[in-house]
DRENPA-654809 format. One line per field, with one value per residue: residue number from 1; residue in one letter; chain; z, x, y of N, C-alpha, C in turn. Coordinates in Angstrom, 3 decimals, always signed. Last residue first. Layout:
# DRENPA-654809
i = (NUM; ...)
aa = (A; ...)
ch = (A; ...)
nzz = (Z; ...)
nxx = (X; ...)
nyy = (Y; ...)
cazz = (Z; ...)
caxx = (X; ...)
cayy = (Y; ...)
czz = (Z; ...)
cxx = (X; ...)
cyy = (Y; ...)
***
This chain:
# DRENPA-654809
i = (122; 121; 120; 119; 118; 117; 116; 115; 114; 113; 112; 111; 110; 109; 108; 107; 106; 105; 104; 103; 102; 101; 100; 99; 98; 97; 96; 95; 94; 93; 92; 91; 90; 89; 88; 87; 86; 85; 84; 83; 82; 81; 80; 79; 78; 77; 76; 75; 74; 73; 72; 71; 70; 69; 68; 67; 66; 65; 64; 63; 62; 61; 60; 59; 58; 57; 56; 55; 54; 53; 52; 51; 50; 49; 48; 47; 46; 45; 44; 43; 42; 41; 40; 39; 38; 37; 36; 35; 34; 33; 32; 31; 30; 29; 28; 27; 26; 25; 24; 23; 22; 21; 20; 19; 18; 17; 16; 15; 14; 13; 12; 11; 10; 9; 8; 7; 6; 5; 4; 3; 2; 1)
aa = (X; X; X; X; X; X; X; X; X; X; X; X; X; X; X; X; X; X; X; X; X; X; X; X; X; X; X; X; X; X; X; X; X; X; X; X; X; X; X; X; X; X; X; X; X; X; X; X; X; X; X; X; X; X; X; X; X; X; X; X; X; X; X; X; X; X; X; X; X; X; X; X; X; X; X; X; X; X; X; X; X; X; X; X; X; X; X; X; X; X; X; X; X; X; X; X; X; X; X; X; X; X; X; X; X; X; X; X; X; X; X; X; X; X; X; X; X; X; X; X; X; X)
ch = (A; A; A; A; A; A; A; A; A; A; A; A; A; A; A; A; A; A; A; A; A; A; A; A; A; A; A; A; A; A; A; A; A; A; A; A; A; A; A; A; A; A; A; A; A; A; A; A; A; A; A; A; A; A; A; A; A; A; A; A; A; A; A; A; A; A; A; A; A; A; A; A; A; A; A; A; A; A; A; A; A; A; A; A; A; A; A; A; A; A; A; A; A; A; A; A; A; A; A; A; A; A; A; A; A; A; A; A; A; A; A; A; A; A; A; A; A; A; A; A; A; A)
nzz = (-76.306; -73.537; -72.045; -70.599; -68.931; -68.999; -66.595; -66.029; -63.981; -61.716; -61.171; -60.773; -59.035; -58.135; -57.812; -55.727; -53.472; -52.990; -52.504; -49.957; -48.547; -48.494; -47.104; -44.598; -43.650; -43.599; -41.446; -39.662; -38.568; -37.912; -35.788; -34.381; -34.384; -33.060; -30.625; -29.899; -30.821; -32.511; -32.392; -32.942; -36.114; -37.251; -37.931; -38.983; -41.595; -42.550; -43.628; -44.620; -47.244; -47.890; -48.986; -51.020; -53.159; -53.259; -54.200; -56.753; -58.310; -58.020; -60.530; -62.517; -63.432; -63.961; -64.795; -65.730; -67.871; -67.224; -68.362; -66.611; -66.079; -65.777; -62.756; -60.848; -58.322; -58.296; -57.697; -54.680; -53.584; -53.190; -51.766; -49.044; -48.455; -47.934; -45.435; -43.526; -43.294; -42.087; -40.086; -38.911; -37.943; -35.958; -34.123; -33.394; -32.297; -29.998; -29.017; -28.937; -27.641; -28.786; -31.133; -32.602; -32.140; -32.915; -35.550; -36.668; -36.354; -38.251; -40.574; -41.941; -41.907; -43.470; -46.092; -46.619; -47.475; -49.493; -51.630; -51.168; -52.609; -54.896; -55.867; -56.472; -58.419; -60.876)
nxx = (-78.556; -76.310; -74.355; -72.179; -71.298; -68.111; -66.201; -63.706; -60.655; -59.414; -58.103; -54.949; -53.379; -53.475; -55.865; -56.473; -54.430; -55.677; -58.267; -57.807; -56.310; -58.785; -60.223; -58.698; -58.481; -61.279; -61.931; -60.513; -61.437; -64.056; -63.005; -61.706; -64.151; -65.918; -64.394; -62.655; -58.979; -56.551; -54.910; -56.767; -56.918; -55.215; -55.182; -57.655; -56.552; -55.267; -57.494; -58.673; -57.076; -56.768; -59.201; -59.450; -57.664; -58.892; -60.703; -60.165; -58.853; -60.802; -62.323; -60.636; -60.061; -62.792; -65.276; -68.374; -70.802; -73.963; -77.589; -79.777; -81.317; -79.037; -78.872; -80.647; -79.665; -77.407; -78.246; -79.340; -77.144; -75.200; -77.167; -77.420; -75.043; -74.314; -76.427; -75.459; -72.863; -73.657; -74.820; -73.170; -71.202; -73.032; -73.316; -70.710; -70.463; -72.334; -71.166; -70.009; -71.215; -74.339; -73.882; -73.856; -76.536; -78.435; -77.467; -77.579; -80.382; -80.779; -79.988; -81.181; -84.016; -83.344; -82.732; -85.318; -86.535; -85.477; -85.538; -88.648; -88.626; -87.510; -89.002; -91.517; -90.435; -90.134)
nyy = (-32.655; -32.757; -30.075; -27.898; -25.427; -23.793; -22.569; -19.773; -20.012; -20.663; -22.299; -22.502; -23.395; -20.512; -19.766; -21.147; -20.263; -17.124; -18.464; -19.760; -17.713; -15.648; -17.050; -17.622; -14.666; -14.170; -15.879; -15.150; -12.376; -12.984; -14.081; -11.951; -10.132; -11.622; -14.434; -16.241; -15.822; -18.029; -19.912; -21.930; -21.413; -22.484; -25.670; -24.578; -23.423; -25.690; -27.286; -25.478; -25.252; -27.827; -28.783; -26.721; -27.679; -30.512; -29.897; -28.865; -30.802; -32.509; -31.007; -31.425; -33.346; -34.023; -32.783; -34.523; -33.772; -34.221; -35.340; -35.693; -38.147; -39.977; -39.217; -39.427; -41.347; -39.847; -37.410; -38.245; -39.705; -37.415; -35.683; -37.376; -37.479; -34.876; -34.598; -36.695; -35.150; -32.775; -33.645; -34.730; -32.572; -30.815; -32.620; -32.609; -30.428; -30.270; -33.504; -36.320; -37.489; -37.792; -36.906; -40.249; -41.482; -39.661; -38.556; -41.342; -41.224; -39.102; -39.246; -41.169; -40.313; -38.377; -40.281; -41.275; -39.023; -38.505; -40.361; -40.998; -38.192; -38.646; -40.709; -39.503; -37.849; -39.248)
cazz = (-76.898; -74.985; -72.523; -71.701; -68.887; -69.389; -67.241; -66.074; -65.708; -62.030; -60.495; -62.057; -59.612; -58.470; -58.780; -56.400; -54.184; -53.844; -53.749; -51.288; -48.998; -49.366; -48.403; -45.689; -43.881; -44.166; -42.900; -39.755; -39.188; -39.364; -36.947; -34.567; -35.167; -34.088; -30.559; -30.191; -30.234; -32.744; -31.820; -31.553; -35.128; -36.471; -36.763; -38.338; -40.728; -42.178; -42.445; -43.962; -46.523; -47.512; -47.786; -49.826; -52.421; -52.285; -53.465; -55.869; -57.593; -57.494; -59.242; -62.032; -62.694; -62.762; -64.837; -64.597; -67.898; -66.773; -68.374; -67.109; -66.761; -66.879; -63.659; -61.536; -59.693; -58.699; -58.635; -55.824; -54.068; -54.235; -52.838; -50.049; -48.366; -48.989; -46.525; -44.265; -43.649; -42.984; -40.535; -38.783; -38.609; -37.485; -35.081; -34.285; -33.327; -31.290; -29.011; -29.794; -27.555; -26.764; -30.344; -32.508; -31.629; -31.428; -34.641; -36.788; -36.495; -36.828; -39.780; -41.314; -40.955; -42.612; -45.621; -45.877; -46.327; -48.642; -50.600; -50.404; -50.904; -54.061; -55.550; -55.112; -57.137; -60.138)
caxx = (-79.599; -76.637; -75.806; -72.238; -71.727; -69.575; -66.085; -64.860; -61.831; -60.441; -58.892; -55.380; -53.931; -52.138; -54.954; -57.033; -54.347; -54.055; -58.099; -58.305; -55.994; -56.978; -60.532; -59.128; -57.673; -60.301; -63.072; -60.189; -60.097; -63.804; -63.931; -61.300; -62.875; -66.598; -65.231; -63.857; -59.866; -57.793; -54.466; -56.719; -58.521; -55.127; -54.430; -57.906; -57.674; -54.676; -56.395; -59.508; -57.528; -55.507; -58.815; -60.341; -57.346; -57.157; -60.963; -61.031; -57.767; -59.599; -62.947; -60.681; -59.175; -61.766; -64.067; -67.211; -69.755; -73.278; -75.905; -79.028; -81.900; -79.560; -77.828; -80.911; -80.711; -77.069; -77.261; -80.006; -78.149; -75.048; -76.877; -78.841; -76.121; -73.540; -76.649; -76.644; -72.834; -73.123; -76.243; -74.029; -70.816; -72.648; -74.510; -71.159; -69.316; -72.580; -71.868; -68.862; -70.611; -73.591; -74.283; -72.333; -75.157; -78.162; -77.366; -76.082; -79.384; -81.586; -79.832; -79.859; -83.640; -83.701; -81.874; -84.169; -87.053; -85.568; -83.881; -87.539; -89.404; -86.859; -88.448; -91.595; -90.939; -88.960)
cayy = (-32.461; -33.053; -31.409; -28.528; -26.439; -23.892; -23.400; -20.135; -19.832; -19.123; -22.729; -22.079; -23.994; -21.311; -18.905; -21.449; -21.573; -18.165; -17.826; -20.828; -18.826; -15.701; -16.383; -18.340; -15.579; -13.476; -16.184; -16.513; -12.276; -12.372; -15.118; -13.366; -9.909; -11.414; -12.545; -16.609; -16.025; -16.891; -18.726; -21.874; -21.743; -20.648; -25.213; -25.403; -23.064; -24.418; -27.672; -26.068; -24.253; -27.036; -29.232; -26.939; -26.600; -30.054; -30.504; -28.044; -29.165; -33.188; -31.453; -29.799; -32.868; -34.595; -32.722; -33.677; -34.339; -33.596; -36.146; -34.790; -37.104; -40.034; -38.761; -38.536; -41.610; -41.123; -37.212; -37.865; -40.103; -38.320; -35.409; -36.936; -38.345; -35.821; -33.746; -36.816; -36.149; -32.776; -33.011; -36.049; -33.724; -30.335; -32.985; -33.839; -30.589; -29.273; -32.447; -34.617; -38.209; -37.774; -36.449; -39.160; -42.029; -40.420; -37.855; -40.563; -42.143; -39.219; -38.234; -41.621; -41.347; -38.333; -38.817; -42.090; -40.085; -37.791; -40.132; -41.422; -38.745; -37.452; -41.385; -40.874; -36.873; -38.841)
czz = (-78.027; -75.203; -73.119; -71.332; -70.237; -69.297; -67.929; -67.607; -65.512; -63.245; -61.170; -62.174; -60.595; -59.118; -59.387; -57.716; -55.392; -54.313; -53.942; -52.405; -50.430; -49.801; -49.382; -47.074; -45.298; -44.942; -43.697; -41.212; -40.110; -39.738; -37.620; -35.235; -35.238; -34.837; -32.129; -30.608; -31.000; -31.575; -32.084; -31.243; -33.468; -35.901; -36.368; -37.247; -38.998; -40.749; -41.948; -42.962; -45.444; -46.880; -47.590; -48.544; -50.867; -52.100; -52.597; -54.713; -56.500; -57.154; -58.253; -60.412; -62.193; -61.997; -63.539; -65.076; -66.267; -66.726; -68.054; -67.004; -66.966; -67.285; -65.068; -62.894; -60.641; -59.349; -59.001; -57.516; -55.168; -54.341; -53.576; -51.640; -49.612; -49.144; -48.127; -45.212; -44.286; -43.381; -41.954; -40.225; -39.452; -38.476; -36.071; -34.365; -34.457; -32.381; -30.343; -29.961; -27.885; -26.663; -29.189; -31.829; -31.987; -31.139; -32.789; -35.726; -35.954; -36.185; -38.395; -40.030; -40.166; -41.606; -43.425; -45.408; -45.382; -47.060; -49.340; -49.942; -50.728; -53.035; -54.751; -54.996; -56.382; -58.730)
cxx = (-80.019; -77.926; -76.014; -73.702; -72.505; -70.022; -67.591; -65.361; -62.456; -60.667; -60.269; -57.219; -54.865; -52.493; -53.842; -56.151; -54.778; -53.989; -56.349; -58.055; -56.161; -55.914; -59.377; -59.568; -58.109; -59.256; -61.792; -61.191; -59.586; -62.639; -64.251; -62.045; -62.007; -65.146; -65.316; -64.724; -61.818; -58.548; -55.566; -55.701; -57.582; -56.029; -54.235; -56.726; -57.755; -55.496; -55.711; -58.567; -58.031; -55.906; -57.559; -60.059; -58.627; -57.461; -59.263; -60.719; -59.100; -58.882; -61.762; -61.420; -59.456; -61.004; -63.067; -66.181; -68.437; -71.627; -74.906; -77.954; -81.189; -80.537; -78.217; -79.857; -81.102; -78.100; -76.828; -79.289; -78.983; -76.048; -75.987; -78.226; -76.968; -74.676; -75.809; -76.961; -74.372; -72.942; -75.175; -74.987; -71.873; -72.322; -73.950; -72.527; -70.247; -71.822; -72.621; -70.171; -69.333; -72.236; -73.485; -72.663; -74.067; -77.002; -77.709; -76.177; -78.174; -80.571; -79.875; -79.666; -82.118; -83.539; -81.695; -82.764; -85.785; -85.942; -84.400; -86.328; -88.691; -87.552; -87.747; -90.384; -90.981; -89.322)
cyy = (-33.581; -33.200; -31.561; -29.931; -27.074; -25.423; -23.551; -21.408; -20.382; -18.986; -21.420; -22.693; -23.550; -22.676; -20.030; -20.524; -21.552; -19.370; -17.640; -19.861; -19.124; -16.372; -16.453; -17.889; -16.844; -14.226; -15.175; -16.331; -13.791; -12.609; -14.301; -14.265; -11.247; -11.116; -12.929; -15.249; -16.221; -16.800; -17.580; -20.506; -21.171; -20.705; -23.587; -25.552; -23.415; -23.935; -26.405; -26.549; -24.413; -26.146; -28.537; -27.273; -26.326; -28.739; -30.290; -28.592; -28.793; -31.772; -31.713; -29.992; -31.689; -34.212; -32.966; -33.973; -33.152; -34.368; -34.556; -35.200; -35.887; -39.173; -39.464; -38.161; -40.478; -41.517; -39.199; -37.452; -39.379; -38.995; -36.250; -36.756; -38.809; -36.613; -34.352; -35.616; -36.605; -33.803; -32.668; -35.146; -34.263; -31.799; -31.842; -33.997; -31.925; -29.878; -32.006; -33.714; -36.449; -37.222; -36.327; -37.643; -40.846; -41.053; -38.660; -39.776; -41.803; -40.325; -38.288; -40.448; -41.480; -38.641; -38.527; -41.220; -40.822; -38.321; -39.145; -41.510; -39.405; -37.925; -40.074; -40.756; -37.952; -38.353)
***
């Protein structure tokens, strides 16, 4: 298994480098966050793609699919108070606040807060 983590790792890399000459010039700071979040997915469905016969991990769909909305609800929100916030330390506490309260209403409302065990078969 360790050749083969080198090469997602390897090729992780590469894309990185990649991604980051061309979406750089272009959206700055914004798009090597992008490029360094995108080659991080990268990596981790790869490695969860060749690794998923050494630990079978049953997902839950629907519970994955609520995470994932309530995420992106919070994120869009976010995203249009971003510009009535200013840039100081109380305006990006007050915005991590915010969100907090978000995703955890949502997540309430979707019923997002039992704890789920992870189950393998032996």
């Amino acid at each position: 298994m360790t050749p083969k983590l080198l090469l997602i790792s390897v090729c992780t890399a590469l894309l990185n480098v990649v991604l980051n000459l061309v979406i750089i010039p272009k959206y700055g700071s914004a798009g090597a966050a992008i490029t360094t979040t995108a080659s991080y997915l990268f990596y981790c469905f790869l490695s969860w793609f060749l690794g998923r016969n050494l630990l079978r991990l049953r997902i839950d769909t629907s519970l994955f699919l609520r995470v994932l909305f309530n995420s992106a609800i919070m994120g869009i929100v976010l995203i249009f108070l971003k510009a009535r916030f200013d840039n100081s330390i109380v305006g990006t506490l007050s915005l991590i606040l915010i969100g907090s309260l978000i995703y955890g209403g949502i997540g309430v409302a979707l019923k997002l807060h039992k704890v789920l065990e992870i189950q393998t078969e032996e």
